[in-house]
N, CA, C and O atoms as CSV, one atom per row, in Angstrom:
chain,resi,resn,atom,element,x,y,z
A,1,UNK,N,N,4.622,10.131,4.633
A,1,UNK,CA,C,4.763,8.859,3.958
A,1,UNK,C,C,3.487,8.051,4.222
A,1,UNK,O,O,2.768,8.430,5.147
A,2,UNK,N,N,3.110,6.907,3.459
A,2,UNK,CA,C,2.166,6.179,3.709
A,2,UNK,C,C,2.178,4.563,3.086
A,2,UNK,O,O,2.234,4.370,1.871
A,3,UNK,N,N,2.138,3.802,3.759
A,3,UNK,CA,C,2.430,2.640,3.891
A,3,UNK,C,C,1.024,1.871,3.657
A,3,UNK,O,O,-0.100,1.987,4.146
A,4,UNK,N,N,1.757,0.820,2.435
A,4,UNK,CA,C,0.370,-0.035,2.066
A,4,UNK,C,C,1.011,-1.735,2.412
A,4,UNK,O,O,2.074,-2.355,2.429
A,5,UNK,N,N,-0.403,-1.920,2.645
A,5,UNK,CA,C,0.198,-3.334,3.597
A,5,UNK,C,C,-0.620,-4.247,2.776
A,5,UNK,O,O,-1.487,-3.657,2.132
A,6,UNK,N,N,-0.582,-5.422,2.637
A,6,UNK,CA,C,-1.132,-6.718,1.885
A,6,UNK,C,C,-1.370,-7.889,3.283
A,6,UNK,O,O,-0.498,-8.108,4.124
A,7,UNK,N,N,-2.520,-8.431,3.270
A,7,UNK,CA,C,-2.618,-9.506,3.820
A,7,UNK,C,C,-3.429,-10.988,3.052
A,7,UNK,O,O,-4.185,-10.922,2.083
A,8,UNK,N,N,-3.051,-12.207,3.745
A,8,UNK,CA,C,-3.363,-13.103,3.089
A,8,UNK,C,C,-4.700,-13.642,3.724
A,8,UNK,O,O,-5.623,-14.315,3.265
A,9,UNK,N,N,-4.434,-13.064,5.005
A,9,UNK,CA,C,-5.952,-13.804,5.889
A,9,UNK,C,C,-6.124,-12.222,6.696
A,9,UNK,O,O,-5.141,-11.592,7.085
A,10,UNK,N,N,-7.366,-11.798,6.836
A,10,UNK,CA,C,-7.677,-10.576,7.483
A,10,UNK,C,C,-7.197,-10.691,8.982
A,10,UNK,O,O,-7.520,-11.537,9.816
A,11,UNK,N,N,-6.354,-9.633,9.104
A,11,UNK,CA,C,-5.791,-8.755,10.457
A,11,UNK,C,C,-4.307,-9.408,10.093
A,11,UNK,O,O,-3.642,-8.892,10.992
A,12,UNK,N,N,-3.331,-10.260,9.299
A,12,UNK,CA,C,-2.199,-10.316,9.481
A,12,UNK,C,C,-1.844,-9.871,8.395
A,12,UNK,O,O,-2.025,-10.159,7.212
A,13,UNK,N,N,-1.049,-8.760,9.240
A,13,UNK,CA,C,-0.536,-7.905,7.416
A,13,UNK,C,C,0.739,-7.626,7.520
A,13,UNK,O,O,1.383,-7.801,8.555
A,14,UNK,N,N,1.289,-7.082,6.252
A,14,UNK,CA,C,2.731,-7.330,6.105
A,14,UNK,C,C,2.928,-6.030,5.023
A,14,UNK,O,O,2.416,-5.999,3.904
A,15,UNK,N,N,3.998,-4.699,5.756
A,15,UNK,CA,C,4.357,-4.104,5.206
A,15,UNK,C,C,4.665,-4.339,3.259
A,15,UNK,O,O,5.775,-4.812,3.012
A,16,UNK,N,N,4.090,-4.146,2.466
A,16,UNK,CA,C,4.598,-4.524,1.317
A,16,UNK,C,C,5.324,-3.188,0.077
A,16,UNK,O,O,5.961,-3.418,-0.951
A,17,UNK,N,N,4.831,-1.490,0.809
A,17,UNK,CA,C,5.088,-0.647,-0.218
A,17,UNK,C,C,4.901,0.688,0.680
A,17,UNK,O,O,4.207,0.772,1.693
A,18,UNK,N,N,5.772,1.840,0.007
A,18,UNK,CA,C,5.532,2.641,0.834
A,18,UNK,C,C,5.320,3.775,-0.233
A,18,UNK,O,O,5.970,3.609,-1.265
A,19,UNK,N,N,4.460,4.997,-0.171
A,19,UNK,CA,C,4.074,5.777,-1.202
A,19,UNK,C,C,4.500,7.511,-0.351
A,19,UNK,O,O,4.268,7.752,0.833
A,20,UNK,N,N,5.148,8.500,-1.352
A,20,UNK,CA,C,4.880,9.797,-1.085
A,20,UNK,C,C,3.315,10.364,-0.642
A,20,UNK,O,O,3.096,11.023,0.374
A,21,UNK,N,N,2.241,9.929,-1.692
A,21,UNK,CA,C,1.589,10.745,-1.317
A,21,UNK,C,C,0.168,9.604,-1.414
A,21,UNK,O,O,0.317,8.663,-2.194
A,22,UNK,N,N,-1.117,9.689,-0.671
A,22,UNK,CA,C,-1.903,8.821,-0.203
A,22,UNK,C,C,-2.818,8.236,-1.802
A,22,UNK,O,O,-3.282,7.120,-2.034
A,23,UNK,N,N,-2.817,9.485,-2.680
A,23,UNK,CA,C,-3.159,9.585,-4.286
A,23,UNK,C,C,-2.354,8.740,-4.681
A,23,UNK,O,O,-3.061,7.754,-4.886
A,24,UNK,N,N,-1.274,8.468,-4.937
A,24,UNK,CA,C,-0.369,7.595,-5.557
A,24,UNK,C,C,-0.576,6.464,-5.035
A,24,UNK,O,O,-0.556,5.481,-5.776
A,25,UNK,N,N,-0.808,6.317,-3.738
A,25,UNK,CA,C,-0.781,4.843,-3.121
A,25,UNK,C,C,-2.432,4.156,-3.799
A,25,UNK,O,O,-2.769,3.072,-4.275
A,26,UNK,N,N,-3.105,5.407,-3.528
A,26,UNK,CA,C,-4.519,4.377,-4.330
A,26,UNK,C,C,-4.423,4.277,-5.801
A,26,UNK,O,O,-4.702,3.136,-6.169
A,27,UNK,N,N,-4.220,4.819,-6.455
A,27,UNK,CA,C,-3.558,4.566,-7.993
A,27,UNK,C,C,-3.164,3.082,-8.520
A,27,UNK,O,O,-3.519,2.287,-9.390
A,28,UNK,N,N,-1.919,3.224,-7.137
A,28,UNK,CA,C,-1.324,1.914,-7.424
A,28,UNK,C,C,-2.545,0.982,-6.761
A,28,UNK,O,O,-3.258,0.418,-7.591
A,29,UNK,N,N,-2.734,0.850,-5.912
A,29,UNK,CA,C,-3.965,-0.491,-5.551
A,29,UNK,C,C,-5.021,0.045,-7.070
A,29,UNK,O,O,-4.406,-0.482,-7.997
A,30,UNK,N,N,-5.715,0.474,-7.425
A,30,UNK,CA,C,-6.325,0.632,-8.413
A,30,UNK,C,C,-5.881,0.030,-9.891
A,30,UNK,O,O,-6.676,-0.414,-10.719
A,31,UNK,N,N,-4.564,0.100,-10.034
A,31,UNK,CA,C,-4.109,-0.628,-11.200
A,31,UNK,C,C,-3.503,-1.779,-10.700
A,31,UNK,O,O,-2.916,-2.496,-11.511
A,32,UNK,N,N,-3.532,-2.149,-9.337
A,32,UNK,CA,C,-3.285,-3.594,-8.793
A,32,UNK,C,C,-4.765,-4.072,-9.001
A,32,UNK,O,O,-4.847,-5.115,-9.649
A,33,UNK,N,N,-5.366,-3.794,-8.789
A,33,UNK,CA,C,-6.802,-4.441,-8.606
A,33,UNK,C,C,-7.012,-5.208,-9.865
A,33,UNK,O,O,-6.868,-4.479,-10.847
A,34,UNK,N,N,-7.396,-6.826,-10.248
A,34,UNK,CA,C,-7.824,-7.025,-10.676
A,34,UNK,C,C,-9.356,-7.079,-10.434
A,34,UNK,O,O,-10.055,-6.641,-11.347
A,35,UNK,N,N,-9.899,-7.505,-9.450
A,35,UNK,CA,C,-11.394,-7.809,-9.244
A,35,UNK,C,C,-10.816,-8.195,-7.680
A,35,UNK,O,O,-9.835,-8.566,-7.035
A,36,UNK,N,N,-12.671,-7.678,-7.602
A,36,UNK,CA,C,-13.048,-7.694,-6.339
A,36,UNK,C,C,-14.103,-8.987,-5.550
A,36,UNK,O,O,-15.154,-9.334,-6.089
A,37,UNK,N,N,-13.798,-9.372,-4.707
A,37,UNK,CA,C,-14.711,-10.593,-4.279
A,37,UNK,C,C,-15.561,-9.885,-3.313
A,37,UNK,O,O,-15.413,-8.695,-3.034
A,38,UNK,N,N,-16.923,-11.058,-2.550
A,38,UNK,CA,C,-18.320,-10.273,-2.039
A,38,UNK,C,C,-17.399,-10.905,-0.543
A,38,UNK,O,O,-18.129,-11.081,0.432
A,39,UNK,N,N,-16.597,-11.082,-0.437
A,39,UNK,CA,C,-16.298,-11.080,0.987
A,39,UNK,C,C,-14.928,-10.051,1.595
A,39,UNK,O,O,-14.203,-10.067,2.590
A,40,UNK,N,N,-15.110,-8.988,0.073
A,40,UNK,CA,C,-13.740,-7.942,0.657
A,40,UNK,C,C,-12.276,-8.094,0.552
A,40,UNK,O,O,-11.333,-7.383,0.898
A,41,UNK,N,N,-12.410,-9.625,-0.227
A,41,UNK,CA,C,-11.261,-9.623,-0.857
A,41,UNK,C,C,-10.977,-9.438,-2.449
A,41,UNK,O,O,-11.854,-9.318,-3.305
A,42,UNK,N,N,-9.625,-9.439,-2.662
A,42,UNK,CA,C,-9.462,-8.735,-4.051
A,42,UNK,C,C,-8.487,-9.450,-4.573
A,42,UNK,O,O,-7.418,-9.507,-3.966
A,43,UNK,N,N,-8.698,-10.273,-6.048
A,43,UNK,CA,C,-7.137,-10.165,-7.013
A,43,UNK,C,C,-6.261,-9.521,-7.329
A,43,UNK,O,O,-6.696,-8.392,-7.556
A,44,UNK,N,N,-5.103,-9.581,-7.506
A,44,UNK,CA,C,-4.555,-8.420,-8.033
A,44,UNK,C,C,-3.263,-8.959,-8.827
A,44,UNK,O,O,-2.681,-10.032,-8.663
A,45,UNK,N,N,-2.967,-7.897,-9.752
A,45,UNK,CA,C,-1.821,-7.968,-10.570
A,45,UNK,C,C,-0.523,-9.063,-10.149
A,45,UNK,O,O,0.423,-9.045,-9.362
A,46,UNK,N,N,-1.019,-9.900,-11.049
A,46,UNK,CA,C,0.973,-10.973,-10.796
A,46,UNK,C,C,1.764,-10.004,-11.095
A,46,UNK,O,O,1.186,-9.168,-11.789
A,47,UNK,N,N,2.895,-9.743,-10.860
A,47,UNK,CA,C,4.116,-8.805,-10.617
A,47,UNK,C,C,3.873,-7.562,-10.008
A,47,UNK,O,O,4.774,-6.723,-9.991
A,48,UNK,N,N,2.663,-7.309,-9.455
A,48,UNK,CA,C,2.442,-5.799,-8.777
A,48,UNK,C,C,2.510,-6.292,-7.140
A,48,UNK,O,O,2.043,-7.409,-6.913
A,49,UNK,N,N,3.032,-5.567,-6.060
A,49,UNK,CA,C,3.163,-5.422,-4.984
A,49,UNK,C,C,2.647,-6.585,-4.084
A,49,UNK,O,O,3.279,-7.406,-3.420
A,50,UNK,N,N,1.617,-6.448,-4.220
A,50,UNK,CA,C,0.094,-6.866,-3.442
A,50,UNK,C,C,0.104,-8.319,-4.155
A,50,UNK,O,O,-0.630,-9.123,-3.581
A,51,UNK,N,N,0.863,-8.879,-5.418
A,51,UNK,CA,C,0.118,-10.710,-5.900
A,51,UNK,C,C,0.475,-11.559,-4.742
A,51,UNK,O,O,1.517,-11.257,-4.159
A,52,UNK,N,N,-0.085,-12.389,-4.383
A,52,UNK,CA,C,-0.507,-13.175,-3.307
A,52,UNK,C,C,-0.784,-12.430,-2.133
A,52,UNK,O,O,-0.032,-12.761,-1.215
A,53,UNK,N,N,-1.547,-11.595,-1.852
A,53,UNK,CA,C,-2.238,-11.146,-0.992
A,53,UNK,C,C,-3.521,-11.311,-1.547
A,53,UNK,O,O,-3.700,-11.410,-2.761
A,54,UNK,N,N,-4.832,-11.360,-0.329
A,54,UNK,CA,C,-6.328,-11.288,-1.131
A,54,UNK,C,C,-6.861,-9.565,-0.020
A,54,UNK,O,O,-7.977,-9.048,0.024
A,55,UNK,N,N,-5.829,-9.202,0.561
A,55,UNK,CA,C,-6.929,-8.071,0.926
A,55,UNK,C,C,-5.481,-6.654,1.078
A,55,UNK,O,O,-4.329,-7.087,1.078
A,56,UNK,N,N,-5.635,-5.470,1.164
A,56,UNK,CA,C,-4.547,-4.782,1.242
A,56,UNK,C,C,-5.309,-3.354,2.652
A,56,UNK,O,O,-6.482,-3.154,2.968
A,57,UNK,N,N,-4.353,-2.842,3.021
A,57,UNK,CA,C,-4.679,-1.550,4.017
A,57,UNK,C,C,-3.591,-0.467,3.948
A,57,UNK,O,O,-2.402,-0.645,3.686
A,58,UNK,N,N,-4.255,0.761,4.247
A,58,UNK,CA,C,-3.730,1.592,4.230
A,58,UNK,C,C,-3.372,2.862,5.369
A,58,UNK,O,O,-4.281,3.481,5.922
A,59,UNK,N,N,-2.219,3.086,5.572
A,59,UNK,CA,C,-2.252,4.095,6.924
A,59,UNK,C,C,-1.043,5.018,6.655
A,59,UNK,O,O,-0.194,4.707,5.820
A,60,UNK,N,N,-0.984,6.059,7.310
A,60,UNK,CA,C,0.115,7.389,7.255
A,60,UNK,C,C,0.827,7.023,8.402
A,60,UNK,O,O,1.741,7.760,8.773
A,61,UNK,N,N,0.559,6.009,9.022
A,61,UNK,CA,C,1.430,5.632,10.016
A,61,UNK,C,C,1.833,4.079,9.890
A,61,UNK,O,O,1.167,3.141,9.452
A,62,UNK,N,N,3.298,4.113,10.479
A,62,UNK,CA,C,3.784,2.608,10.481
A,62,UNK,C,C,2.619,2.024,11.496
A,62,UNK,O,O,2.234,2.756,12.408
A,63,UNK,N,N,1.926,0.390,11.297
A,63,UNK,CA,C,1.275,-0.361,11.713
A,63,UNK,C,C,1.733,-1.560,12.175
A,63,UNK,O,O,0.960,-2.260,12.828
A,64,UNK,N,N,2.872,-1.934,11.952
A,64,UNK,CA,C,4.111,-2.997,11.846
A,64,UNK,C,C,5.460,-2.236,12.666
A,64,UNK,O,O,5.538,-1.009,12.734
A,65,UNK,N,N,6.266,-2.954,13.136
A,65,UNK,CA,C,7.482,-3.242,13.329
A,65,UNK,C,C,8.289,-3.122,12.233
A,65,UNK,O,O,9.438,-3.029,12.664
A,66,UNK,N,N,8.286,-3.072,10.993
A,66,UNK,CA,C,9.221,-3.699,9.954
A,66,UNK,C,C,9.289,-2.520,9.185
A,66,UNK,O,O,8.415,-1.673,9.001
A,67,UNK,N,N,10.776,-2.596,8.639
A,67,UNK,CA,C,10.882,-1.041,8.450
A,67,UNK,C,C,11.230,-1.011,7.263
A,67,UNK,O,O,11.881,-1.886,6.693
A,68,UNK,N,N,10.706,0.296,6.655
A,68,UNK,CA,C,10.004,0.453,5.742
A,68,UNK,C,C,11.170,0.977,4.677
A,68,UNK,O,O,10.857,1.149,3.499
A,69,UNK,N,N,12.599,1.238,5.161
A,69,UNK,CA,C,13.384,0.817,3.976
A,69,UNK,C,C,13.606,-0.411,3.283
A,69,UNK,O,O,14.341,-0.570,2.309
A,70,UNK,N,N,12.812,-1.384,3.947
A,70,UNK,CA,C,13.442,-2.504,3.096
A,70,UNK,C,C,12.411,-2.964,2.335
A,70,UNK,O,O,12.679,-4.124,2.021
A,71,UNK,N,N,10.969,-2.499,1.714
A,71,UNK,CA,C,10.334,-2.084,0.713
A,71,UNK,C,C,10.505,-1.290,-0.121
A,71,UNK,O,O,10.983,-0.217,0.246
A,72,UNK,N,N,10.259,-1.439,-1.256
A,72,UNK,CA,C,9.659,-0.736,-2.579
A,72,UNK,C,C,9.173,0.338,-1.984
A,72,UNK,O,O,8.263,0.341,-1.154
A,73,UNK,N,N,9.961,1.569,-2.527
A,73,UNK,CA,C,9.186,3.065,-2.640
A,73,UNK,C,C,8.653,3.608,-3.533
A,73,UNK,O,O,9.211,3.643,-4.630
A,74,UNK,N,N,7.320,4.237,-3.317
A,74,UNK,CA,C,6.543,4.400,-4.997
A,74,UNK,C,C,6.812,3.849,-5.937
A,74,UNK,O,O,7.458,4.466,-6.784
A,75,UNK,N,N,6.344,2.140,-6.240
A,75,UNK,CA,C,6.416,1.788,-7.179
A,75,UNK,C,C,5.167,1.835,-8.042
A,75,UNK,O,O,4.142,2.291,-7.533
A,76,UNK,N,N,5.154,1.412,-9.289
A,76,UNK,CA,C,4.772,1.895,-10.534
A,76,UNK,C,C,4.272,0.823,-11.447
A,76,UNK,O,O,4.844,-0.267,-11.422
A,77,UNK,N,N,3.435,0.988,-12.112
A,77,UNK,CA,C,2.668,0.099,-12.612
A,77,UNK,C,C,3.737,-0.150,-13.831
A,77,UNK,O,O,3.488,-1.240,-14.348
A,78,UNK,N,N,4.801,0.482,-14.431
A,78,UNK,CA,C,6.024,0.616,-15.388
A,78,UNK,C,C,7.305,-0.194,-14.800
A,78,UNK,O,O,8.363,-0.100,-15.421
A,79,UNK,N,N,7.247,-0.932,-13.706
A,79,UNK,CA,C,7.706,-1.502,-12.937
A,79,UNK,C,C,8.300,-3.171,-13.807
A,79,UNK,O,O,9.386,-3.687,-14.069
A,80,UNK,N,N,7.101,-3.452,-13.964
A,80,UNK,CA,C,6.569,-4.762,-14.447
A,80,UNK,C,C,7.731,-5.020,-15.642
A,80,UNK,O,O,7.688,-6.036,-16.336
């Protein structure tokens, strides 16, 4: 499994999605992405995962406490 996290200020992040496979998880940040800023942060899609976050991370391991059934599993840009 692999877990994508959203934060609003860099280093506090917050479980937001969890993906089968690490391809799917960048997909989805990829069609979350609206644009990118010169300080590493990023827009992204109103109704996709990540809106109000400005930066997102990625790991094959839980990074958080917070468990990861109570996120969205592979969600989908068909979502919306």
């Amino acid at each position: 499994m692999y877990f994508l996290y959203g934060a609003k200020t860099p280093g506090k992040i917050k479980l937001v999605a969890t993906f089968d496979s690490e391809e799917q998880l960048l997909a989805y940040v990829g069609w979350a992405t609206l644009s990118k800023n010169v300080d590493a942060s990023s827009k992204f899609e109103q109704g996709s995962m990540l809106a109000g976050f400005r930066w997102w991370e990625r790991a094959d391991k839980a990074l958080t406490d917070e468990e990861s059934e109570a996120v969205t599993h592979n969600p989908s840009s068909t979502m919306l």
